[in-house]
SEMAR-471021 format. One record per residue (C-alpha): x, y, z; residue in three letters. Coordinates in pm, whole numbers, padded with zeros to 5 digits, always signed. Each point is the difference from the previous one (the first is absolute). Layout:
residues N
XYZALA;...
***
This chain:
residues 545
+01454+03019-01809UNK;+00309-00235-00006UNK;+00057-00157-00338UNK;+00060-00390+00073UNK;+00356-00106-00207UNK;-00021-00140-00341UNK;+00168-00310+00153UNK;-00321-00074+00202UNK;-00266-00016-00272UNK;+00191-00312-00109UNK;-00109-00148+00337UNK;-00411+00117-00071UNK;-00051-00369-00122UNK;+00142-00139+00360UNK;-00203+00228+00161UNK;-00242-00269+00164UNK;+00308-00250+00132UNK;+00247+00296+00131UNK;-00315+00105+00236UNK;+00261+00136+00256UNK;+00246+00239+00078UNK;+00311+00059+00176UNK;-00178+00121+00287UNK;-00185-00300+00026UNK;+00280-00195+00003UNK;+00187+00226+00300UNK;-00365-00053+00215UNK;+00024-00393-00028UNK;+00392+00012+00134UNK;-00006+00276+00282UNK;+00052-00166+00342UNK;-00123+00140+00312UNK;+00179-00081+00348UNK;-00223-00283+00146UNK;+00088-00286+00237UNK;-00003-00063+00330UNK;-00023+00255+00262UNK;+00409-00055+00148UNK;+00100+00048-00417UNK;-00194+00284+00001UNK;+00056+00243+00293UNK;+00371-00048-00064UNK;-00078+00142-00349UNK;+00015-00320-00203UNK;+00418+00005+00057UNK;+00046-00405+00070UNK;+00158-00109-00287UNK;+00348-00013+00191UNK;-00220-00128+00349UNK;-00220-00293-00129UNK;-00188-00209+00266UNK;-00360+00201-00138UNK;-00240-00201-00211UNK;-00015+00304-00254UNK;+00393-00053-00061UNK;-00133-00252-00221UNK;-00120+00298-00228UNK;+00342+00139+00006UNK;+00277-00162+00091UNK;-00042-00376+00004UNK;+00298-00035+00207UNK;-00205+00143+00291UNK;-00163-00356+00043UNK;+00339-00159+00066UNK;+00007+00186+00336UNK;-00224-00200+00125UNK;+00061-00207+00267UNK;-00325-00150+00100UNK;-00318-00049-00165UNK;-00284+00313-00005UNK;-00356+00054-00127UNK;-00115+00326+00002UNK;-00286+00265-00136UNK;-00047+00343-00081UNK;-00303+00227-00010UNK;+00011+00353-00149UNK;-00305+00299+00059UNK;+00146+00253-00321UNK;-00133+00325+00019UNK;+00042+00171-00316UNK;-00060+00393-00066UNK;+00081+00175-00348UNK;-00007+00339-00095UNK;-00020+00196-00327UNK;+00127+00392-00030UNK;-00073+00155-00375UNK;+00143+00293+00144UNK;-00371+00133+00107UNK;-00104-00173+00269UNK;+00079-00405+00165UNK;-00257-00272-00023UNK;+00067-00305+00257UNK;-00150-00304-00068UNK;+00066-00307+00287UNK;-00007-00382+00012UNK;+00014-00245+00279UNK;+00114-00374-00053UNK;+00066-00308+00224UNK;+00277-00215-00181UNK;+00132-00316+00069UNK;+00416+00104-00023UNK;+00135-00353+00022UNK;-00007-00395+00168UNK;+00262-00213-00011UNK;+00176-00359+00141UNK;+00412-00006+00003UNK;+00132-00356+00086UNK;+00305-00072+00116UNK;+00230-00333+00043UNK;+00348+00041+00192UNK;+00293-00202-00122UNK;+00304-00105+00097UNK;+00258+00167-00311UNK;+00115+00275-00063UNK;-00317+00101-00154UNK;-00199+00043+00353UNK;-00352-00023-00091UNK;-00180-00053-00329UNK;-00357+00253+00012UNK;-00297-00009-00216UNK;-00297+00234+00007UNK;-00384+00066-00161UNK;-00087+00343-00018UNK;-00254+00257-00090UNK;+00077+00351-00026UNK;-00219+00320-00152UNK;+00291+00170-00181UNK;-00209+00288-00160UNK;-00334+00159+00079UNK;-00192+00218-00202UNK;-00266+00142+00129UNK;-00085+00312+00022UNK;-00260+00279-00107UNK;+00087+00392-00130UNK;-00219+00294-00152UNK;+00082+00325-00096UNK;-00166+00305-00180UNK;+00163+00245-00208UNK;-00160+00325-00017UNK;+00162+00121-00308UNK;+00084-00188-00293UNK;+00226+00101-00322UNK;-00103-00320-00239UNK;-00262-00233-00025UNK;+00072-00400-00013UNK;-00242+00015-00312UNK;+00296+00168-00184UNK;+00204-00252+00138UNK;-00239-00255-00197UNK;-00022+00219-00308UNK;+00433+00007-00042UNK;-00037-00344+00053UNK;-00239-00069-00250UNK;+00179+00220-00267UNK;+00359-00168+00109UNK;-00123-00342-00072UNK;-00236+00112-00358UNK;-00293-00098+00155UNK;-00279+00115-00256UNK;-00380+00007+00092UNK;-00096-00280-00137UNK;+00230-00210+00229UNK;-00206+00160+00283UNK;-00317-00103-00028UNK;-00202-00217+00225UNK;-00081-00306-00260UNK;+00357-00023-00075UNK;+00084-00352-00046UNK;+00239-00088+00217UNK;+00140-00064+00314UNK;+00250+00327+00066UNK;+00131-00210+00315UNK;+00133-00226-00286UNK;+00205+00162-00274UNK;+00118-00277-00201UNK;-00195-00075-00312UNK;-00123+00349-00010UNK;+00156+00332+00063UNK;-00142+00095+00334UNK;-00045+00373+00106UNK;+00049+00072+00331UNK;-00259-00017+00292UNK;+00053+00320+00136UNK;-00110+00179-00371UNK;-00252-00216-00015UNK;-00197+00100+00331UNK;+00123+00312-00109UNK;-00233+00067-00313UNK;-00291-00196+00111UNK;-00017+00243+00325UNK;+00064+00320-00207UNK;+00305+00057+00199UNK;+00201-00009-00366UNK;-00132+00135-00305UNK;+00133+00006-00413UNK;+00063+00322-00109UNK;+00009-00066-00355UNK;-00253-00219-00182UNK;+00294-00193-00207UNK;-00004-00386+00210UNK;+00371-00022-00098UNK;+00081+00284+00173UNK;-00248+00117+00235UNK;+00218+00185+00236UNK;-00197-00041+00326UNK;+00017+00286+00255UNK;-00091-00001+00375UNK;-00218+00203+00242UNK;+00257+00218+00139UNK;+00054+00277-00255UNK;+00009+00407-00014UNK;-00208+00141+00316UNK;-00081-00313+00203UNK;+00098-00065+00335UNK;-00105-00272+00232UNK;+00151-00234+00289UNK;-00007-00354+00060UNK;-00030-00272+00270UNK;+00162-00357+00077UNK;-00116-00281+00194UNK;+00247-00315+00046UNK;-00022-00282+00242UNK;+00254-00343-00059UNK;-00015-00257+00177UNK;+00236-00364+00057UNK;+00304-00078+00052UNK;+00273-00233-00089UNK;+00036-00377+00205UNK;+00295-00189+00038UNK;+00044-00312+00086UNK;+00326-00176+00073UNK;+00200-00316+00005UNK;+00335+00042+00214UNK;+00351-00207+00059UNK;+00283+00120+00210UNK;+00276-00064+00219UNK;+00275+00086+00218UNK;+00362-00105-00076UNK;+00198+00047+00322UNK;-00216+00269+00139UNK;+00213+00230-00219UNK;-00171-00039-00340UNK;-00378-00015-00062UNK;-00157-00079-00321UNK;-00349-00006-00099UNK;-00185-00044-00366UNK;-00354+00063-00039UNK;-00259-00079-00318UNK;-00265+00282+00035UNK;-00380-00071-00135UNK;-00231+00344-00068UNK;-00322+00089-00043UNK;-00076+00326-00114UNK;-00405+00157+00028UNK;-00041+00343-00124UNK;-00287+00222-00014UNK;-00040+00375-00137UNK;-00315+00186-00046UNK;+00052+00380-00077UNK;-00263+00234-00126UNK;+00121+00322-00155UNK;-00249+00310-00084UNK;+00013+00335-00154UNK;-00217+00291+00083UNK;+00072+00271-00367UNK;-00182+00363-00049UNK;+00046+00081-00373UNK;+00074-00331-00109UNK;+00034-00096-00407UNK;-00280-00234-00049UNK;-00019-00137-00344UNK;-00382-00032-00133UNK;-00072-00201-00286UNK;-00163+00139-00318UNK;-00107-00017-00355UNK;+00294+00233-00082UNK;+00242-00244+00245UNK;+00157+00072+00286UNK;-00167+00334+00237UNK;+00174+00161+00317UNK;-00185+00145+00264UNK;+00134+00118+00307UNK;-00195-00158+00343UNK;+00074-00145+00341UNK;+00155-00316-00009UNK;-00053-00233+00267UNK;+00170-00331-00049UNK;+00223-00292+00162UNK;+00120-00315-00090UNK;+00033-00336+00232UNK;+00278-00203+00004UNK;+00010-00365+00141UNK;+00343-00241-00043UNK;+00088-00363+00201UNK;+00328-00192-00049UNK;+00009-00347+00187UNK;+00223-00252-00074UNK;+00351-00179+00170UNK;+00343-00038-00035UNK;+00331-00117+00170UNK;+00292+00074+00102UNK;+00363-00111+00151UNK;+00208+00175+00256UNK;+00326-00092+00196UNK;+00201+00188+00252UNK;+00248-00052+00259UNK;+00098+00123+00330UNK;+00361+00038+00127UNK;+00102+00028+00351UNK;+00366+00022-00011UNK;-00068+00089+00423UNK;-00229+00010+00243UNK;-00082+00367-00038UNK;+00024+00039-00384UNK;-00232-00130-00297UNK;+00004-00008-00324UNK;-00271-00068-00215UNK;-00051-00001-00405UNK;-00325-00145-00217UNK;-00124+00007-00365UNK;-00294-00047-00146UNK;-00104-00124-00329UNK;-00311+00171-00148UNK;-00326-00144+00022UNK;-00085-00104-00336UNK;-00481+00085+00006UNK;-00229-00132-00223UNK;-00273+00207+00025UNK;-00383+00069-00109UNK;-00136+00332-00001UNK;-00348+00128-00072UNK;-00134+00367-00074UNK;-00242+00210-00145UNK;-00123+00359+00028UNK;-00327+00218-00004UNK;-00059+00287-00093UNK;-00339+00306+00099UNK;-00020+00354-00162UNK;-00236+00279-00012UNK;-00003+00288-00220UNK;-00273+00263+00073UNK;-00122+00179-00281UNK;+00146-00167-00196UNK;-00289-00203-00166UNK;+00240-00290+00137UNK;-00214-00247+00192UNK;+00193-00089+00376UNK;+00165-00397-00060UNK;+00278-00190+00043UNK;+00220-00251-00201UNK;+00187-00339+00105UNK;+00256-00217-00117UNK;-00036-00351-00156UNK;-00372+00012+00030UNK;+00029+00040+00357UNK;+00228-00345+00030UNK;+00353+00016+00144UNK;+00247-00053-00224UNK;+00284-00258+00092UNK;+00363-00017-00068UNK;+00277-00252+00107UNK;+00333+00085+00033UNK;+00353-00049+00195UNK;+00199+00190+00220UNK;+00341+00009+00134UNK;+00079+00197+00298UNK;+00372+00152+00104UNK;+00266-00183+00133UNK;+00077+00062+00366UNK;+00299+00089+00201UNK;+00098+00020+00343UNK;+00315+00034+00217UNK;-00086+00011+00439UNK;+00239+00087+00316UNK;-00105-00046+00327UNK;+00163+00025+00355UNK;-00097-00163+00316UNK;+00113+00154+00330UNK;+00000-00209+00307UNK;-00301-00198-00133UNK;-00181+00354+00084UNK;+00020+00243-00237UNK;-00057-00087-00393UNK;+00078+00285-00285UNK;-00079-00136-00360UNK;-00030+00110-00329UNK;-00052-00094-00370UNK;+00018+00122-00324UNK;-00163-00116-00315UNK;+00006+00073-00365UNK;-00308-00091-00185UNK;+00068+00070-00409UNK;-00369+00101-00087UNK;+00139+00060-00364UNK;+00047-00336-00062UNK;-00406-00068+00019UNK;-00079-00191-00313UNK;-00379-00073-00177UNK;+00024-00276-00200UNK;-00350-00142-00207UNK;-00025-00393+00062UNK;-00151-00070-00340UNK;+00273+00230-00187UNK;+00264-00178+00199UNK;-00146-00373-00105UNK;-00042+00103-00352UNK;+00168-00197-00262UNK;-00030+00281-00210UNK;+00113+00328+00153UNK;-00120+00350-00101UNK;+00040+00361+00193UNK;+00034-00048+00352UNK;-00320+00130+00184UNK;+00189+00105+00293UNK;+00280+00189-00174UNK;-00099+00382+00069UNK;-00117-00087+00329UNK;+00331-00185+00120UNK;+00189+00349-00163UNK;-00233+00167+00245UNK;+00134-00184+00285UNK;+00364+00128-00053UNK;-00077+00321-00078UNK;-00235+00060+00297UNK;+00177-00203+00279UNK;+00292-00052+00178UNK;+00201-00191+00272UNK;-00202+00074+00329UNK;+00239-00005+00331UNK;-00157-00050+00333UNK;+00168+00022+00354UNK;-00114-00180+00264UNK;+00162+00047+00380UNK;-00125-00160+00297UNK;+00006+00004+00391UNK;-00072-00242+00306UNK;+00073+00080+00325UNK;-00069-00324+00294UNK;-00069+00214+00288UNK;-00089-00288+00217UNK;+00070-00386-00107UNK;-00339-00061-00121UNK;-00120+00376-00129UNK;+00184+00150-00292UNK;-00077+00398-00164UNK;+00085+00047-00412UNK;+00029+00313-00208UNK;+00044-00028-00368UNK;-00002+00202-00312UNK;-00007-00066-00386UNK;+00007+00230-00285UNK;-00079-00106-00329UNK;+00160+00265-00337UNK;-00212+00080-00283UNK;+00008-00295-00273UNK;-00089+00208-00256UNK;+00260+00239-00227UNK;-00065+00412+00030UNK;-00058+00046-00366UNK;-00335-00208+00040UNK;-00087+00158+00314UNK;+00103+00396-00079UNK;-00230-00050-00324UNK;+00288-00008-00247UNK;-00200-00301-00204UNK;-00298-00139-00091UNK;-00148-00297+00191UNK;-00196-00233-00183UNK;-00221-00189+00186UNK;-00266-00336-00093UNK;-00362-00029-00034UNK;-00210+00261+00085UNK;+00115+00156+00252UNK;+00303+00282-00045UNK;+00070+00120+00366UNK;+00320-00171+00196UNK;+00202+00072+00266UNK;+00361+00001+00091UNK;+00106-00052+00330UNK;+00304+00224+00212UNK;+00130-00138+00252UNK;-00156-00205+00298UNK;+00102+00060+00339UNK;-00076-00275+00331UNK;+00009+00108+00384UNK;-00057-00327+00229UNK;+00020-00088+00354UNK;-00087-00351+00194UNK;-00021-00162+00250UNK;+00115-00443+00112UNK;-00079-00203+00311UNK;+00137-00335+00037UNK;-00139-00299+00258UNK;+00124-00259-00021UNK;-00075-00174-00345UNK;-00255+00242-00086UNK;+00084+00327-00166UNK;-00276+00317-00084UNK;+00137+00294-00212UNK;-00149+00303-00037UNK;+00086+00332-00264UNK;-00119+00304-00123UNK;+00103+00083-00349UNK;-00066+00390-00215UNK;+00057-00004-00367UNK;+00004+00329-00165UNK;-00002-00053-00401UNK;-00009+00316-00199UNK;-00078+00003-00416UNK;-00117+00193-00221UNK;-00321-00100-00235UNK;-00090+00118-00381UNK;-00333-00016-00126UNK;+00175-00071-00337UNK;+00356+00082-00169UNK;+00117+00331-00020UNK;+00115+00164-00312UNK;+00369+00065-00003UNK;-00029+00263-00264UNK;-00289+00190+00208UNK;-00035-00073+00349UNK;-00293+00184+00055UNK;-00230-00255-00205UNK;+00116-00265+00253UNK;-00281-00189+00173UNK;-00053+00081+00351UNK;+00291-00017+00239UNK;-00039-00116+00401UNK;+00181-00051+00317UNK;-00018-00307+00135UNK;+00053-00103+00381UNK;-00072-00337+00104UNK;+00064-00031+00430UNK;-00059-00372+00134UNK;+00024-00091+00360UNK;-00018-00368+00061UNK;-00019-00182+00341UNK;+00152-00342+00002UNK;+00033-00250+00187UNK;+00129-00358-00001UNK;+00024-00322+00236UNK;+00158-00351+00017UNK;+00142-00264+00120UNK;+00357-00189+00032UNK;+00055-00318+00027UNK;
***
């Protein structure tokens, strides 16, 4: 089992405030491609184009292309199906949602300078979804997550008598009192982790996987929410050569995960108390443990872009955006249920907190943004677009709101995790290109494509280090890359306008029931494939004015 660093135990007393991880922090700043159905099929590739309510989320400078007012709605039917390969068979698990994508107003007023009209717009947009549901069974395992719990416990000098259930204290809350860590704690009181020495200062706690057992495992996950923007936009268009746009960005994040993770072990090392301490006896094990985690909470941001058309046929468009600085609230707790057969071990189960969520309060900063856009127009028929953004997912940053307004100043809580961040992640590029073809003055066909890299670096990825994780849960997942095939669909009459798109996603990653051990990756926790395909039909309507 991975030793944790000597470095880390310094952090044991922080343990309740840092209650998240870099992963964590990557979840709450992914962004899907969401908008209106026009943004869409072309791919998402309008930040040189403008004239699309979902610019707004982009490139601000898109409302300064405006040349008459517009209200408009999307709707969005998101059929999501994920797959999970350990290598001995797939599990597909599906889910089917009907999302709101976006509403908006863009006004505009026409003037009679060389800045041509002066725009304004309200919008909504969904800028991330995540929902979706996965399962998976391996049929052979190498380690058990109970020796997962029992290096922990020995890493942090957890002795027995921090373990037991009348402890008193809160191990959410690890400042007056050195707190062990959840995830031993659920550990001994379900038998999962036992002491193999009678000595309390140095009990040396072993797990159920040892010589002669073998076993396999299950996972259940379902997520669900998404992330809501709303924005305030100002923009305009200085000789019909120069468009400029800023926008201040309002979100709402809502985020849901329940997992439930269980091993199935023949020959397992079952500890059995006794007068003479501590007695192993090899049974079945049949065990799992049940995650639940929520983060709500808002944040804003700022973003401004511009769009050059030096001719007709030619555009040029570039945008930043600021992070969006969350304060957040999340809640979680865990459960655990064992049985032991012949064992003498009565069947049970063990819970955190008394069964109460625990709560924790913190800030987040997501990347900074960039993005650079050329389109062309041909004969006010044929438009070819395409972007590319750079999204600096190392730059994530935790940051505790009652460290940060402390007069006096001790260890930051988020240290080790914000380390995390830079060694796990990297820069993500995505590509967006786009096509519209008007085949007749009031019906237009669009092709896109967008292809999102990896964010995260191949050392974390090809196992070369450990990956510490929060609470009391130790899988994650890293995502490859993300790949989007769309096609659509416009008719125009008159004032009115109806939009319609298809849109696949095909996201690839790879999940870890817990770390892997760099010196011996065969004690690594179990190891899957996964495959998330989403088909979404969207469509949008609205009116100019």
């Amino acid at each position: 089992m991975k030793k944790y660093t000597t470095a880390l135990l310094a952090l044991a007393c922080a343990l309740g405030a840092s209650a998240q991880s870099a992963m964590d922090g990557f979840t709450l700043t992914r962004q899907d491609l969401k908008g209106t159905a026009r943004f869409m099929s072309m791919g998402g590739a309008f930040g040189a184009l403008g004239g699309d309510m979902t610019t707004l989320s982009y490139n601000p400078a898109g409302i300064g292309i405006y040349r008459s007012s517009e209200i408009g709605f999307t709707m969005d039917l998101d059929l999501n199906r994920n797959t999970m390969d350990f290598g001995t068979g797939k599990s597909s698990a599906d889910m089917t949602r009907f999302l709101f994508n976006n509403i908006g107003y863009i006004g505009t007023a026409r003037l009679n300078s060389a800045l041509r009209n002066f725009n304004w717009g309200f919008t909504y947009n969904r800028v991330a979804s995540f929902n979706r549901r996965y399962k998976g069974s391996a049929a052979s395992i190498s380690n058990s997550m109970s020796n997962y719990m029992a290096g922990v416990a020995n890493d942090y000098g957890v002795r027995t008598s921090d373990l037991q259930a009348d402890k008193n204290y809160d191990p959410y809350l690890g400042y007056d009192n050195w707190a062990a860590p959840w995830i031993t704690i659920l550990g001994y009181q379900s038998n999962l982790i036992s002491p193999s020495s009678p000595d309390d200062e140095n009990p040396r706690f072993v797990g159920l996987y040892g010589n002669g057992t073998s076993g396999a495992s299950n996972v259940i996950v379902e997520e669900l929410g998404g992330i809501d923007e709303y924005n305030i936009s100002f923009g305009g268009n200085f000789c019909n050569m120069l468009y400029w746009g800023m926008d201040f960005g309002i979100q709402n994040v809502d985020f849901t995960r329940r997992s439930l993770y269980s091993e199935y072990l023949d020959n397992a090392w079952v500890g059995v108390d006794s007068d003479a301490g501590t007695n192993f006896v090899q049974s079945q094990a049949d065990w799992n443990i049940e995650n639940y985690y929520s983060v709500t909470g808002s944040g804003w941001n700022y973003k401004l872009g511009l769009i050059f058309k030096p001719i007709q046929e030619l555009r040029l468009g570039f945008a930043f955006h600021t992070p969006t600085w969350y304060n957040l609230t999340e809640s979680y707790g865990a459960n655990t249920t064992y049985n032991y057969p012949s064992t003498g071990i009565r069947p049970g189960g063990a819970e955190t907190n008394s069964g109460y969520l625990g709560f924790t309060d913190y800030k987040l900063r997501t990347p900074w943004r960039f993005m650079a856009s050329a389109a062309g127009v041909i004969e006010n028929k044929l438009i070819i677009s395409a972007d590319v953004d750079w999204t600096s997912y190392q730059h994530m940053h935790f940051t505790d709101p009652y460290y940060e307004d402390s007069w006096v100043q001790t260890n930051d809580p988020y240290a080790y995790t914000n380390q995390d961040i830079k060694d796990y992640y990297k820069t993500q590029i995505s590509f967006r290109a786009g096509l519209e073809y008007r085949v007749l003055p009031d019906l237009s066909l669009r092709l896109g494509y967008a292809h999102y890299t990896t964010p995260v670096r191949a050392e974390a990825t090809e196992n070369q280090m450990t990956i510490y994780t929060a609470g009391t849960d130790p899988s994650y997942e890293f995502d490859d890359n993300t790949d989007y095939v769309t096609a659509g669909i416009g008719y125009r009459y008159k004032h009115f306008y109806v939009d319609a798109a298809y849109v696949y996603r095909h996201r690839s990653s790879t999940w870890h029931a817990f770390t892997p051990d760099p010196d011996n990756l065969s004690g690594s926790g179990a190891q899957a494939k996964l495959t998330g395909d989403n088909s979404q039909v969207v469509l949008s309507m609205g009116f100019k004015f």
